[in-house]
VMD Tcl script that draws the C-alpha trace (Angstrom):
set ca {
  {157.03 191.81 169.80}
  {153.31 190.69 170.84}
  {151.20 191.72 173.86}
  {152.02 188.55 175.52}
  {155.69 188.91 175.55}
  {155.33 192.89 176.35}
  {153.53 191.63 179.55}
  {155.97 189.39 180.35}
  {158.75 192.09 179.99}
  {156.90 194.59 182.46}
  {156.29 191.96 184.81}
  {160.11 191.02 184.89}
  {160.95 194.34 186.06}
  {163.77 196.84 185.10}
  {167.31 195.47 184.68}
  {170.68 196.23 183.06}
  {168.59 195.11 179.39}
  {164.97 197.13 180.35}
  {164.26 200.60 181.30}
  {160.25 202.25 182.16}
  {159.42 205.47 181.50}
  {156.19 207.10 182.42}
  {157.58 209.98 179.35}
  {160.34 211.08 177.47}
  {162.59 213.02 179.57}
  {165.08 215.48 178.48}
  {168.23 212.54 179.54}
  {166.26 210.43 176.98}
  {169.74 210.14 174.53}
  {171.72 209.56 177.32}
  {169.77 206.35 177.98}
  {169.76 205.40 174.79}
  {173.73 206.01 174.20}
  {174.51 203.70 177.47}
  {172.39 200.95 176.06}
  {174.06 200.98 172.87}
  {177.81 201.32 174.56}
  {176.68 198.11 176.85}
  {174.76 194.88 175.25}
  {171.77 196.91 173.81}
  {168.44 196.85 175.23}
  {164.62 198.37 175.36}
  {162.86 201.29 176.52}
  {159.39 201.01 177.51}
  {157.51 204.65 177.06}
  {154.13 204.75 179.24}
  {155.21 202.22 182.02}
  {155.87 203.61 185.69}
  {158.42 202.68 187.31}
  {157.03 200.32 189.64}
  {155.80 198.44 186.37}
  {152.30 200.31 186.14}
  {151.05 201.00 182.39}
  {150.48 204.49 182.11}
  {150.04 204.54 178.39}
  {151.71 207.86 176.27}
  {151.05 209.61 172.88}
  {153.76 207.19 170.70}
  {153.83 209.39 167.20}
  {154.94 212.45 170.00}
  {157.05 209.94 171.99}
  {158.62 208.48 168.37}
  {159.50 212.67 167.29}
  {161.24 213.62 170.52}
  {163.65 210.59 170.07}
  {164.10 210.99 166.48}
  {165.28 214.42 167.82}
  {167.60 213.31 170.82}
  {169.32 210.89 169.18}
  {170.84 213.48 166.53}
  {172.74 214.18 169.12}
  {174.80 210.75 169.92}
  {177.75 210.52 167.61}
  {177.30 208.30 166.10}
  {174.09 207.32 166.12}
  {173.01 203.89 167.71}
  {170.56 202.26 165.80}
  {167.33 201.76 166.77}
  {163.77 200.09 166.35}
  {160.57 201.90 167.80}
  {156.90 199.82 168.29}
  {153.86 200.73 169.47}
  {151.62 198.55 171.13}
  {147.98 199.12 172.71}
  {147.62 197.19 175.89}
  {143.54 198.16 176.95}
  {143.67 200.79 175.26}
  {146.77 202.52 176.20}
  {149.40 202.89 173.37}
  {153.00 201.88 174.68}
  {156.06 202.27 172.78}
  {159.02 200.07 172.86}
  {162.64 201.34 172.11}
  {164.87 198.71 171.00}
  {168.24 200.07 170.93}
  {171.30 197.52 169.14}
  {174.74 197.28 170.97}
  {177.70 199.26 169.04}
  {180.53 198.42 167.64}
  {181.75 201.98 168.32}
  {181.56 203.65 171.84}
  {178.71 206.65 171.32}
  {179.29 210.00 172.69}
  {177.43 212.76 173.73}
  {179.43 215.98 173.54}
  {182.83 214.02 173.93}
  {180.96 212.12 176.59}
  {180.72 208.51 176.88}
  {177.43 206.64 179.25}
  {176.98 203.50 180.21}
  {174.51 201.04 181.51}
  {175.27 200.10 184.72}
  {172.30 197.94 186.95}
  {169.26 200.15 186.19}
  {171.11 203.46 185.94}
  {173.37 205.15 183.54}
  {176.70 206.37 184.63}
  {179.83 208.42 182.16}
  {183.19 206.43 181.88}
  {186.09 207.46 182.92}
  {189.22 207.79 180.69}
  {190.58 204.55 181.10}
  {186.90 202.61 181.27}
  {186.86 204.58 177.93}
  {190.48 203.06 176.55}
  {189.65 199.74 178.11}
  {186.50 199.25 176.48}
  {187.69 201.10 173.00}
  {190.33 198.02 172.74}
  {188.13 195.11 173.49}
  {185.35 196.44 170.78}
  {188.71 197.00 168.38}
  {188.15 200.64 167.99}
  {191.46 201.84 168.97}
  {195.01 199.71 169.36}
  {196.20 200.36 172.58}
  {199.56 198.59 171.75}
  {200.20 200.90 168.81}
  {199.85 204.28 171.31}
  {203.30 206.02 171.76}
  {204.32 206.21 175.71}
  {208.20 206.33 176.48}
  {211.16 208.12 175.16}
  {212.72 205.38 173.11}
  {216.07 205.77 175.23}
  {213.81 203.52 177.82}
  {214.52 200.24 175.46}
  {217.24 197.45 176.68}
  {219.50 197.43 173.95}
  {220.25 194.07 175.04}
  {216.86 193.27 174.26}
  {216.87 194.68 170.81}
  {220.13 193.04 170.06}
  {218.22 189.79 171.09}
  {215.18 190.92 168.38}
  {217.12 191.26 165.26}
  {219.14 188.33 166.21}
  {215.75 185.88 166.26}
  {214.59 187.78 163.37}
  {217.96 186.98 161.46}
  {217.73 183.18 162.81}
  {213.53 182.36 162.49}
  {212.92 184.68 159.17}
  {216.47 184.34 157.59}
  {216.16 188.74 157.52}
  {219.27 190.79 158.35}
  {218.65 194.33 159.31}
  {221.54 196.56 159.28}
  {221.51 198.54 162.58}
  {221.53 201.89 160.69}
  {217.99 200.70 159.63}
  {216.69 199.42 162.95}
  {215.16 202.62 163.47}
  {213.12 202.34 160.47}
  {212.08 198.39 160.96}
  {211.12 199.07 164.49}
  {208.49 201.87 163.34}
  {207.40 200.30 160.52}
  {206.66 196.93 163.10}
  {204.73 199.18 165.63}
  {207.38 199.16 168.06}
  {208.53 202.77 168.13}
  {206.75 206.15 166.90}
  {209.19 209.06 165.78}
  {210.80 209.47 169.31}
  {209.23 207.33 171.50}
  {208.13 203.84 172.41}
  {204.56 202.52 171.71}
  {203.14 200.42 174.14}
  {203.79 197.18 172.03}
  {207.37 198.66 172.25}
  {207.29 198.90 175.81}
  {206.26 195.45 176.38}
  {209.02 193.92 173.98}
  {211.97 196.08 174.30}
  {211.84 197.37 178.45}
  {211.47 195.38 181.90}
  {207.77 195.53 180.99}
  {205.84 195.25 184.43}
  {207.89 198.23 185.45}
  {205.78 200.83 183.18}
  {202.86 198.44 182.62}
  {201.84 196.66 185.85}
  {199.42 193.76 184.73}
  {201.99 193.05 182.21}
  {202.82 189.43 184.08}
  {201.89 185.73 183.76}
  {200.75 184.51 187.11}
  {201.01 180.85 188.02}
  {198.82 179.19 190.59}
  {198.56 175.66 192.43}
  {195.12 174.89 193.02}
  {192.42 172.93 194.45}
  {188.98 172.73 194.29}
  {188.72 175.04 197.57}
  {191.08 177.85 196.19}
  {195.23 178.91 195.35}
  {196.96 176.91 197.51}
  {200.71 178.71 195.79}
  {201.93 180.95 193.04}
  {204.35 182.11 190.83}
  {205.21 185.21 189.13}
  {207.11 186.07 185.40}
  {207.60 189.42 184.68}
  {209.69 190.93 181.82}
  {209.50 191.71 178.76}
  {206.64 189.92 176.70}
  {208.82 187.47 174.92}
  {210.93 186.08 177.73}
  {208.09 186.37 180.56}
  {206.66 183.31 177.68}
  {209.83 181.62 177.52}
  {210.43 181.37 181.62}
  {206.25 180.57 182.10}
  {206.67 177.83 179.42}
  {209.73 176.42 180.75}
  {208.35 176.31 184.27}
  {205.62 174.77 183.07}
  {206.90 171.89 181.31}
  {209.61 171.18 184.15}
  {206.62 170.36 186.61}
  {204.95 168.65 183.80}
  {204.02 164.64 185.11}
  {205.88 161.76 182.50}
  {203.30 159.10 182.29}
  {203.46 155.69 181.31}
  {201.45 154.28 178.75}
  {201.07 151.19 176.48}
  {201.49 152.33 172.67}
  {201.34 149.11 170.76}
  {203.82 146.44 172.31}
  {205.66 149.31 174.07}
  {205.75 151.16 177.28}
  {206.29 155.26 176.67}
  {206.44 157.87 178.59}
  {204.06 160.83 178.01}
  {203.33 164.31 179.23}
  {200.22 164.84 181.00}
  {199.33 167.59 178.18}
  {201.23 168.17 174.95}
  {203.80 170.77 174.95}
  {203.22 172.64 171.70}
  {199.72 173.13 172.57}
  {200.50 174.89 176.02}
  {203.28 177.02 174.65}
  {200.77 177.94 171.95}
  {198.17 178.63 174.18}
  {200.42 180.90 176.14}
  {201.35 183.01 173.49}
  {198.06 183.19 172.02}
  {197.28 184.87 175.91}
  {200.05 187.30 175.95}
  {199.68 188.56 171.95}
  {195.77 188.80 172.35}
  {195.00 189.75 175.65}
  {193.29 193.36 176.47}
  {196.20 194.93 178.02}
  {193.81 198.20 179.44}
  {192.44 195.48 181.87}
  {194.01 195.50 184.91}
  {194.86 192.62 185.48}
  {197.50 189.55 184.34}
  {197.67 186.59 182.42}
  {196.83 183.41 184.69}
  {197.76 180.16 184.77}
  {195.89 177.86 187.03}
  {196.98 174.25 187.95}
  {194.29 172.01 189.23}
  {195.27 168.37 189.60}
  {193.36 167.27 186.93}
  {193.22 169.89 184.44}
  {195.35 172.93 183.58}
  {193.60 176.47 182.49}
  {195.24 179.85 180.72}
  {193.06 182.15 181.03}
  {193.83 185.93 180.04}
  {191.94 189.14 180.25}
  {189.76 190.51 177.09}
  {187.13 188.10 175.62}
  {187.58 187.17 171.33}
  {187.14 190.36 169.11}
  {184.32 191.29 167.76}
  {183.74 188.83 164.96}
  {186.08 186.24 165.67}
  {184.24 182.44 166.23}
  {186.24 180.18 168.68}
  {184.71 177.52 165.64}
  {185.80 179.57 162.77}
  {188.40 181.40 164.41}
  {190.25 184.54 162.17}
  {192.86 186.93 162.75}
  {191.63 190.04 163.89}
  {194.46 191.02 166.42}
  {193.17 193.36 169.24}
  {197.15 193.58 169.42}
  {198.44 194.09 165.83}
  {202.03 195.88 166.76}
  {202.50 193.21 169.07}
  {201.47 190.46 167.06}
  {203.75 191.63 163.88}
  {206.91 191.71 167.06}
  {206.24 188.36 167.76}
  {205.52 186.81 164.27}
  {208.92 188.47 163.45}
  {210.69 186.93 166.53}
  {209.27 183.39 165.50}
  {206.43 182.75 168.35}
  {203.56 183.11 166.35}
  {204.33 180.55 163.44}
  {201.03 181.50 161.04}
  {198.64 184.18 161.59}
  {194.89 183.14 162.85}
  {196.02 179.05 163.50}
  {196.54 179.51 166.90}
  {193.15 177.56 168.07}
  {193.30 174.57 165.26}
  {197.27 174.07 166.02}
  {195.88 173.29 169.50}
  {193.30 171.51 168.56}
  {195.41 169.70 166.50}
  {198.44 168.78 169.49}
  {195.64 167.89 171.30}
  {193.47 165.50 169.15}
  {196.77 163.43 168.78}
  {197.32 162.88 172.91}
  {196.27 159.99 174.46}
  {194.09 161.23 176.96}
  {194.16 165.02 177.03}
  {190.98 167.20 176.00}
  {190.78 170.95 175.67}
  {187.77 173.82 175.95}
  {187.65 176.74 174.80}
  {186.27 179.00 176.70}
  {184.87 182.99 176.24}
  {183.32 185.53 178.50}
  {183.30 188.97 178.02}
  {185.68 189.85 180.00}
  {188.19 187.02 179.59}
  {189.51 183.88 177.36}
  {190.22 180.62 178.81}
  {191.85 177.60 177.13}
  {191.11 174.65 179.69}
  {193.43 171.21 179.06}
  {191.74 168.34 181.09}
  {193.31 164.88 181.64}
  {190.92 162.03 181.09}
  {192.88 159.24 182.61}
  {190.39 156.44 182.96}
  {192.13 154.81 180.53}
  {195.06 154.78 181.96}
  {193.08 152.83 184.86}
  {193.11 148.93 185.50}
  {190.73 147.00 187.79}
  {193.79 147.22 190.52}
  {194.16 151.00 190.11}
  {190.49 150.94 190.82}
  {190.27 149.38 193.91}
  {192.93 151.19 195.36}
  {190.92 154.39 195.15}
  {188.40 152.85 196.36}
  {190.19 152.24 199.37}
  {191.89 155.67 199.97}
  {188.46 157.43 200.49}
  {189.31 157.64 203.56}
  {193.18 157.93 204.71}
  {195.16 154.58 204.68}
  {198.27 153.24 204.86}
  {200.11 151.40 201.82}
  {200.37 148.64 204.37}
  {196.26 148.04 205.00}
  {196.07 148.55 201.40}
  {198.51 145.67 200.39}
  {196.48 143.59 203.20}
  {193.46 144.43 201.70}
  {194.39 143.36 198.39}
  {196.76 140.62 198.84}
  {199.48 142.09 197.09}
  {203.14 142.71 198.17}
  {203.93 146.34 199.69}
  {206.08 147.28 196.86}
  {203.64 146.40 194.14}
  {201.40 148.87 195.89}
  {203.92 151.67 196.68}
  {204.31 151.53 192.72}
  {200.77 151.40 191.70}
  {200.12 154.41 194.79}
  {203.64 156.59 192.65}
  {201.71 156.11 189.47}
  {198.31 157.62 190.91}
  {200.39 160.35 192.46}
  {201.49 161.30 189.44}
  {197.94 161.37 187.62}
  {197.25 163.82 190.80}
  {194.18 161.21 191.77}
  {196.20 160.28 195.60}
  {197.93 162.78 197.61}
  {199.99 162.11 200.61}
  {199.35 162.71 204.28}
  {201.46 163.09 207.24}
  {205.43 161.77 207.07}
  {207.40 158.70 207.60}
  {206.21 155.47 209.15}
  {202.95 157.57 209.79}
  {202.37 158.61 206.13}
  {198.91 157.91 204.75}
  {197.15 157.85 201.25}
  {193.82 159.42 200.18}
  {192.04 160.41 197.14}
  {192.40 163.68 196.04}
  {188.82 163.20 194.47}
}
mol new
graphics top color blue
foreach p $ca { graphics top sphere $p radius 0.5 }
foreach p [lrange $ca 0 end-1] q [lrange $ca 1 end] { graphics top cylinder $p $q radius 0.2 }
display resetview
């Protein structure tokens, strides 16, 4: 770092990545440890706190951190600077984000704003699972009398028809521990999900369809269950709503679905098997009219590329359950299987998208291809509402030829309908 970019820092005033200090104080490790538990950042000894360079004695400064840190298991790592700014030595911290939560004293900070706060024991869990340092599937919850036995009938019946494996039930015991499923006595959370009414023990445990439109949910719809049918009934919802379009493939006319199948029933797996299940909150499903997004909670583990994408499950008990059951076909091809389903539709597109607090797979539908000079003009007209009447006027066409053109633009969700019977009226959704 230079003089000119320390200025600028000061200047840009404390935040969630900078902290001034006039000294070191005697909380100086718990600073530290919340940086490195959040994304990293600097501490600037000999600034004031409204931003006024007070200057400090860095080799003192550089010993009592040295000292404090010893403290923070583990240790974060971090980078110390001086620079002299008119004469005035200043040192800069740079602390790295963990991959491990650091403690102090079984205590765990955090950087929240411009303060530091402790976590409590489920901000702990929570953010444990999305760095990868614990599996929260693999965790043993619930007497094992809690599992359906209808449900574990069903697993070693798929596991005996997708794997060609038949397990003796005198050694299900034994296959269910060694899969993750069950620990001595009791149920593991992967367990729970797979072999009880899940949503019962583990709320967020859902996928959550929902209509909408640019302004918001206009409906939704709830699956709950166990893991493996909750991705059956959301997939099979799905595809019953999905729109059959027509399109020219060579001298023929085909039918179509708006987006390819295997690539959404991928996609929805991929949510349930990967998705941080310490955040409170479910997997979603949104339908806009012109694109379709799954979107679950916990971003990519650490070290996983959306462009080079491996498997590192954040759910490993659950993943081997459904690998076994014949949803997850090959480990870590998730993303390029849907890239693949994709790249061979006629005019579907999909994004991958990561936060870090969330993973969405976006399908869009670029239909302008699926446009004539006829299709054209009749959105042109339904900017405002009109009926199919003024529009056959308009274009000198017969009624019928419109209604049909106005059905096919319905179904690529680019004209919705207004009002009912002879007063109904057509406008673009767009």
């Amino acid at each position: 770092m230079d003089i000119e970019e320390l200025i600028y820092l000061i200047k840009s005033g404390e935040s969630e990545l900078l902290e001034f200090k006039e000294t070191i104080g005697k909380n100086v490790h718990h600073e530290i440890a919340a940086f490195a538990n959040s994304d990293g950042g600097k501490i600037l000894i000999g600034i004031s706190d409204s931003g006024k360079i007070i200057g400090t004695q860095a080799k003192e400064a550089i010993e009592k951190i040295t000292s404090s840190i010893q403290s923070i298991i583990p240790p974060p790592k971090i980078k110390t600077q001086k620079i002299s700014i008119d004469g005035k030595d200043i040192l800069v911290v740079d602390v790295d984000k963990s991959s491990t939560l650091c403690s102090i004293g079984g205590v765990v900070y955090f950087r929240a704003g411009t303060g530091v706060r402790p976590l409590s024991l489920q901000e702990i869990i929570m953010l444990s699972s999305e760095m990868g340092a614990i599996h929260w599937d693999e965790i043993p919850m619930l007497t094992k009398k809690e599992a359906r036995p209808e449900y574990i009938d069903w697993f070693f019946k798929r596991i005996e028809e997708t794997r060609g494996k038949t397990i003796a039930k005198g050694n299900r015991d034994r296959y269910l521990r060694s899969a993750g499923a069950q620990n001595d006595d009791k149920l593991t959370n992967a367990g729970i999900l797979f072999f009880t009414d899940a949503t019962e023990h583990i709320s967020s445990a859902r996928i959550r369809k929902v209509g909408m439109n640019e302004g918001g949910p206009i409906w939704s719809e709830e699956y709950e269950g166990p893991v493996w049918k909750v991705i059956e009934e959301a997939y099979k919802g799905l595809i019953r709503e999905l729109k059959r379009l027509d399109i020219v493939s060579g001298t023929r006319r085909v039918k179509v679905e708006e987006y390819p199948p295997r690539a959404i029933r991928e996609a929805l797996i991929n949510a349930v098997a990967h998705r941080n299940y310490t955040i409170s909150a479910d997997v979603k499903i949104l339908v806009y009219p012109d694109r379709l997004e799954i979107k679950n909670p916990g971003s990519l583990m650490p070290g996983v590329e959306i462009s080079d994408p491996e498997h590192i499950p954040r759910n490993p008990s659950l993943s081997n359950l459904l690998f076994d059951s014949g949803y997850i076909e090959r480990y870590g091809f998730g993303i390029k299987m849907i890239e693949e389903e994709v790249s061979s539709h006629p005019f579907c597109s999909v994004e991958f998208k990561a936060s870090p607090s969330s993973f969405t797979v976006i399908f869009r539908k670029d239909i302008t291809s699926l446009l004539d000079e006829m299709d054209n003009q009749i959105l042109k007209l339904v900017q405002v509402p009109t009926k199919s009447g003024e529009i056959a006027v308009r274009l000198n066409v017969s009624k019928n030829t419109i209604l049909k053109r106005i059905d096919k633009l319905e179904n690529l969700g680019l004209i919705e309908k207004k009002g009912s019977g002879p007063r109904i009226m057509y406008m673009a959704t767009r």
